[in-house]
C-alpha positions in Angstrom: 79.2 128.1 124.4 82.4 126.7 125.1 80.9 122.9 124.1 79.4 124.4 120.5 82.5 126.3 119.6 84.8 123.2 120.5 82.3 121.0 118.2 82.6 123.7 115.6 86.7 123.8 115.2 86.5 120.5 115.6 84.4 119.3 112.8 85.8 122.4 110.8 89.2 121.3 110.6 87.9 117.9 109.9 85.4 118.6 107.0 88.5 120.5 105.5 91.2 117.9 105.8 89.1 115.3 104.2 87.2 116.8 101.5 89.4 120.3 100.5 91.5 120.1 97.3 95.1 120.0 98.1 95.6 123.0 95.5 94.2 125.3 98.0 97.4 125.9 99.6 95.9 129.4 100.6 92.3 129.0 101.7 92.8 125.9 104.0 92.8 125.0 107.6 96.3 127.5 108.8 93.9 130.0 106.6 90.3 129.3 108.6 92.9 129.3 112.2 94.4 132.1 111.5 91.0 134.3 110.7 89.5 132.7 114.3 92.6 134.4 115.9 92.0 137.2 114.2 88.3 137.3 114.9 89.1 136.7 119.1 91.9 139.5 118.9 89.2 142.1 118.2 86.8 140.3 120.6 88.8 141.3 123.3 88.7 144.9 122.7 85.0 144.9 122.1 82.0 144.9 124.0 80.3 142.3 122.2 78.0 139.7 124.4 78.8 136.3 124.9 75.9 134.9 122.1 77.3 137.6 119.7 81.0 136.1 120.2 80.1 132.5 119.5 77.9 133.3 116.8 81.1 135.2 115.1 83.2 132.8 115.9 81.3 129.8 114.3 80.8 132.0 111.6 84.7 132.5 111.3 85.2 128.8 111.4 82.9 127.9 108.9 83.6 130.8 106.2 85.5 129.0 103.9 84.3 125.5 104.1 82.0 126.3 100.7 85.5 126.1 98.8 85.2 122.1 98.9 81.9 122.7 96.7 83.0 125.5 94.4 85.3 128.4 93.9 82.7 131.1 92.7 79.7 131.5 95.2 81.3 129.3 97.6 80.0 131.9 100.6 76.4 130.1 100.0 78.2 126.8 100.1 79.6 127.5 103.2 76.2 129.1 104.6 74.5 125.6 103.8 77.9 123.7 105.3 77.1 125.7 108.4 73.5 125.7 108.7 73.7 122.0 108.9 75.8 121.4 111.2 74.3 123.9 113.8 70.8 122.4 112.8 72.2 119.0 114.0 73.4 120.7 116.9 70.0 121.8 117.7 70.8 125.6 117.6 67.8 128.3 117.2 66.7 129.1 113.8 68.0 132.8 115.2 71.4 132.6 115.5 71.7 130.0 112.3 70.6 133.2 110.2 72.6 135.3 112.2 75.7 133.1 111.3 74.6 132.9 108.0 74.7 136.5 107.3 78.4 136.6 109.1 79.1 134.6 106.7 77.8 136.2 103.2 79.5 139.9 104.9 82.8 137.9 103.5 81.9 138.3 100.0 84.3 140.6 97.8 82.5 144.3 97.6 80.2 143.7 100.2 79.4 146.5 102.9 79.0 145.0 106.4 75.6 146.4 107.8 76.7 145.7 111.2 79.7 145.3 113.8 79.5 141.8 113.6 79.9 142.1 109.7 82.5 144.3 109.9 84.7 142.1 112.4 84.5 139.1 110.2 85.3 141.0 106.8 88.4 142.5 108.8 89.7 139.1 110.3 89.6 137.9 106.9 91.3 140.7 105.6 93.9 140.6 108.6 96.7 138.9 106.4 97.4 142.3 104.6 98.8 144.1 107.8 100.9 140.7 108.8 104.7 141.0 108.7 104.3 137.2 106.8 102.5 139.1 104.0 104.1 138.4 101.1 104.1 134.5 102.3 100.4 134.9 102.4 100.5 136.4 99.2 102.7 134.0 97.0 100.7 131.0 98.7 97.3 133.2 97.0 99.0 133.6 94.0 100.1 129.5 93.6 96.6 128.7 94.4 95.3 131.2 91.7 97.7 128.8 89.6 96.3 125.5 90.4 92.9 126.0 91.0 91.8 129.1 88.3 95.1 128.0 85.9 95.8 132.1 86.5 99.3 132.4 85.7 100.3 136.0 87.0 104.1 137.5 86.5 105.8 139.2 89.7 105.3 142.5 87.8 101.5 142.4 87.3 101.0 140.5 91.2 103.1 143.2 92.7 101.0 145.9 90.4 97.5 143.9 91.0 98.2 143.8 95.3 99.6 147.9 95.4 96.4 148.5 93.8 94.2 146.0 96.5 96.0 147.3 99.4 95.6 151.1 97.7 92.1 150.9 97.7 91.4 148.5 100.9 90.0 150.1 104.2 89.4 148.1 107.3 85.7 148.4 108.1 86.0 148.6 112.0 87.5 151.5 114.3 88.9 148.4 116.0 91.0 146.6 113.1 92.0 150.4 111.7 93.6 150.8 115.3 95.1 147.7 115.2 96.3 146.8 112.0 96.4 149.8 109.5 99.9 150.9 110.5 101.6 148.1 108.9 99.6 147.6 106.3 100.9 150.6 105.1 104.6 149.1 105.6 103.5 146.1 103.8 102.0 149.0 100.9 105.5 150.6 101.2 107.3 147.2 100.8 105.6 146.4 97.6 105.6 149.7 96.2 109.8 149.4 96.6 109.9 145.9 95.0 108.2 147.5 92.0 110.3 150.1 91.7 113.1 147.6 91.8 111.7 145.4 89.4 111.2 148.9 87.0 114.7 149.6 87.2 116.3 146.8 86.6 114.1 145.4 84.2 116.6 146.3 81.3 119.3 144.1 83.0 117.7 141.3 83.3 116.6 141.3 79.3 120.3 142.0 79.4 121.3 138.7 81.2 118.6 136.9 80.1 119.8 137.1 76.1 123.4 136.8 77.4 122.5 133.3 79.2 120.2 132.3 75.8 123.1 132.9 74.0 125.3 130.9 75.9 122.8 128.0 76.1 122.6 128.3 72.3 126.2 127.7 71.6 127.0 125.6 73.8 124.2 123.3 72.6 123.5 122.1 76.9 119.8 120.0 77.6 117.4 122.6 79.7 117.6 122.0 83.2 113.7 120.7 82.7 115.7 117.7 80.9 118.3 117.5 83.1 116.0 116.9 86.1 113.9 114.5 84.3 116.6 112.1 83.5 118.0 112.6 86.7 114.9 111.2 88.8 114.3 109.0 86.0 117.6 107.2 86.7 117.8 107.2 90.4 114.5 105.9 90.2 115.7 103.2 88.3 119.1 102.8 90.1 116.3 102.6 93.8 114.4 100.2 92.2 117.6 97.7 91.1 118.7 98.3 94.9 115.8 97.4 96.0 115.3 94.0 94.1 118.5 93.1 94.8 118.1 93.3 98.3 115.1 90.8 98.0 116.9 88.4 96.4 119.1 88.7 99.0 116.3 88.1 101.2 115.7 84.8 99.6 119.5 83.9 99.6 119.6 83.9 103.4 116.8 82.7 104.0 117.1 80.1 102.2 120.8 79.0 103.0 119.4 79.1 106.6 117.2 76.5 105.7 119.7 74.6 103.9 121.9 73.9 106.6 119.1 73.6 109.1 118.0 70.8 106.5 121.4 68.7 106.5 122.0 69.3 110.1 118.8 68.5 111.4 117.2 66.1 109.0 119.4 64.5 106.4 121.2 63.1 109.0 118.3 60.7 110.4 117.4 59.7 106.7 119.9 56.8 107.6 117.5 55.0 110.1 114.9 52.5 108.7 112.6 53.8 110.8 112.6 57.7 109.5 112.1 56.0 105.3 108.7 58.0 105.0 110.5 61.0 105.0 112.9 61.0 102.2 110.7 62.2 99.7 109.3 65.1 101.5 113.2 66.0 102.6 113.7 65.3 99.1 110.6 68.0 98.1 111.8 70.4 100.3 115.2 70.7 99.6 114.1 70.6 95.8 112.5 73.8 96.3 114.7 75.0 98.9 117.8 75.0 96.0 115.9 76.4 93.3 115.3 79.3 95.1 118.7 79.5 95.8 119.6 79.1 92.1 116.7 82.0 91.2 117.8 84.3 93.6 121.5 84.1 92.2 120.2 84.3 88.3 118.4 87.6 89.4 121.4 89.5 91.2 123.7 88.1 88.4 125.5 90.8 86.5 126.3 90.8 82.5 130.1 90.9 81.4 130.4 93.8 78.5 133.4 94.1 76.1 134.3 97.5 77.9 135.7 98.7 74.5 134.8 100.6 71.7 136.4 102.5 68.9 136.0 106.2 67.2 134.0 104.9 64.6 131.6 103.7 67.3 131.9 107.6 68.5 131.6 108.9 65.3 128.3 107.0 64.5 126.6 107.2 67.9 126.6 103.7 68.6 128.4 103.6 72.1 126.7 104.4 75.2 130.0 106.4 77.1 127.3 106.8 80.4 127.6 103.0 81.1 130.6 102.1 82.6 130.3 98.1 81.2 131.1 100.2 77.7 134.6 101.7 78.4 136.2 100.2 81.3 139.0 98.3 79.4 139.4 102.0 77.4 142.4 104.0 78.2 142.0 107.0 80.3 142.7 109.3 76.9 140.3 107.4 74.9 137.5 107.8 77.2 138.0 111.7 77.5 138.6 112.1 73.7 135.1 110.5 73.4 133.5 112.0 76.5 134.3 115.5 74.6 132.9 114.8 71.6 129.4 113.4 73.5 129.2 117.0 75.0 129.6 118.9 72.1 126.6 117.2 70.3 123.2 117.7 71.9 121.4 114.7 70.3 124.2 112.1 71.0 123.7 113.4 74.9 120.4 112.8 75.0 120.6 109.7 73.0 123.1 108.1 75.4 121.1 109.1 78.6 118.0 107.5 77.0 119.9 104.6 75.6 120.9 104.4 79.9 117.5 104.8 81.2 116.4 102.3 78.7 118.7 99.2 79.2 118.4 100.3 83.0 114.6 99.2 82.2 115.5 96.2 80.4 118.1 95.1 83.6 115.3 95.9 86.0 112.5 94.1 84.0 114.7 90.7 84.1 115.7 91.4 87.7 111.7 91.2 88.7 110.4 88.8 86.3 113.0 86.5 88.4 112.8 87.4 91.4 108.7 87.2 91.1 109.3 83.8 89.9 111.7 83.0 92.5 109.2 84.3 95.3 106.6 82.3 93.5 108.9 79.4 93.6 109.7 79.7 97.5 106.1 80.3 98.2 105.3 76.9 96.2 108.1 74.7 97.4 106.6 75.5 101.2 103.3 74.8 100.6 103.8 71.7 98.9 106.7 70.5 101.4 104.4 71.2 104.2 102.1 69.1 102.5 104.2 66.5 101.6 105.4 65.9 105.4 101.8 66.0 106.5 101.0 62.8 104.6 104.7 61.4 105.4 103.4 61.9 109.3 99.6 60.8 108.4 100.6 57.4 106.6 103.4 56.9 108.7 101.7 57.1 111.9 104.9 58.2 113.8 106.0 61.1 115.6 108.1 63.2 113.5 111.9 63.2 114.0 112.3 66.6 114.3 109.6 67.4 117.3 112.3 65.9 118.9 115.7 67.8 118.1 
């Protein structure tokens, strides 16, 4: 028993982390664990024998899995989910119905025929007497939204789960024992948050037109906006960081290799003997530099005026967000013009796109470089590898620097 039910959870949790939909942030693997618990809690108070147990529990592990195949129906997905696995497990055609009709007792409006039955459709139903309920119950109301597109207000979810829990009965003596005392607190708790919501509905139109107003005369982006620019551009500003820090990369590396160069080799070049490898040296520090000389072009910054003047203001042309546009500006200037930016919607927006923009345009010169310059480095290796190869090969010496 033990070995079967240990297969079962096993490849459960598996099947579910690799082939469920991420938008079922409700009926997932915490859901499946949590209706197992549920299923061995009322186990222990029962008198059920020990093929009845494992055939509920498999069940319980395997009464969701249909919602990787479909949404409506997915009780007979989960049947067929189930019935294969036990089949490859070699289990009697007996208890694979048996599990099977576990199973289908989880359908909505369905009347378990049998204790079994009933302990599955109450283990499954055991999130409504938990003191996480309304947890439980946002996370089924978010997946409602991704997976159905059922967009519910708080009003009609609060209305839609008095009602659910107003009409709900546990279908065992065991679970009514248990767990029907607070449900009804959970009941109770909803039934105040609607009355809340009833009696302060008024205020909130209230505030609601008071903050539209607001918004309207004050002429301020929607915080939508806001946001977007604001990832926008730090994802900008990460990716600049982030290239510069490449090219730093290459600058180090490559001045490492520089000096390694004219400590190490250069300084032989003099003998007769070592003439096969001044080209190769020659190669190699070729490359060596023009990295150097990429990686600086790519980190380089561009000098601005820093200045600008009210008719610049006045006609939208200045970008005030980008300090390479005012930093020669006195302090007054800058404010004067900072005002006027905020009073006019469009010129905000304009200059924050205009920002994100050239940000793109810096960024798009930064990598073509610093591809280049990788390309460049990668290159100038390769080819001075290559090029002391055939120095050694013709020469038919030992190189110089085996010996340093």
């Amino acid at each position: 028993m033990e070995n079967l039910l240990t297969a079962a959870e096993n490849y459960v949790i598996t099947y579910l982390n690799d082939n469920l939909d991420a938008s079922f942030v409700y009926h997932n693997v915490a859901h499946t664990q949590r209706v197992v618990s549920k299923v061995n809690e009322l186990i222990e108070g029962s008198t059920l024998t020990a093929n009845e147990q494992e055939q509920l529990l498999i069940a319980a592990w395997f009464h969701d899995t249909g919602f990787t195949k479909t949404i409506v129906g997915h009780e007979l997905e989960s049947v067929k989910i189930a019935s294969e696995f036990l089949t490859a497990q070699k289990v009697s055609e007996a208890t694979i119905k048996s599990v099977s009709d576990i199973i289908l007792a989880t359908q909505m409006n369905y009347q378990p025929t049998n204790q079994l039955e009933g302990f599955i459709k109450d283990a499954d139903c055991a999130h409504l007497s938990s003191k996480n309920y309304s947890q439980y119950a946002s996370l089924l109301r978010k997946e409602w939204e991704l997976t159905l597109g059922k967009k519910v207000s708080k009003a009609e979810w609060l209305k839609e789960n008095i009602g659910f829990l107003t009409q709900h009965s546990f279908c065992t003596d065991l679970a009514t024992k248990k767990w029907e005392k607070r449900k009804g607190k959970n009941l109770a708790n909803l039934l105040q948050d609607q009355n809340k919501i009833k009696t302060t509905t008024d205020k909130l139109k209230q505030k609601k037109a008071e903050l539209n107003f607001k918004k309207e005369k004050l002429d301020l982006p929607d915080r939508g906006i806001e946001t977007m620019f604001r990832v926008a551009l730090r994802n900008h500003i990460t990716l600049s960081d982030i290239a510069d820090t490449k090219a730093n990369i290459l600058l180090s590396v490559n001045a490492i290799i520089i000096s390694l160069v004219l400590s190490n080799l250069v300084s032989k070049l003099d003998n007769p003997s070592n003439d096969y490898l001044i080209w190769p040296t020659f190669i190699f520090a070729l490359f060596t530099v023009g990295s150097v000389v990429l990686s600086v072009i790519a980190t380089r910054p561009n000098i601005t005026s820093g200045k600008f003047t009210k008719e610049d203001v006045a006609n939208k042309k200045v970008n005030l967000l980008f300090f390479g546009n005012f930093h020669k500006m006195k302090l007054e200037e800058f404010e004067w013009a900072m005002e006027e930016m905020m009073k006019d919607k469009e010129y905000l927006y304009g200059s924050l796109t205009k920002d994100l923009y050239f940000l793109g345009l810096v960024l798009n010169r930064k990598y073509k470089i610093l591809r280049l310059t990788y390309t460049f480095f990668a290159v100038g290796i390769v080819v001075s590898a290559m090029a002391f190869a055939l120095a050694f090969h013709f020469s038919g010496q030992q190189s110089p620097i085996t010996s340093l």
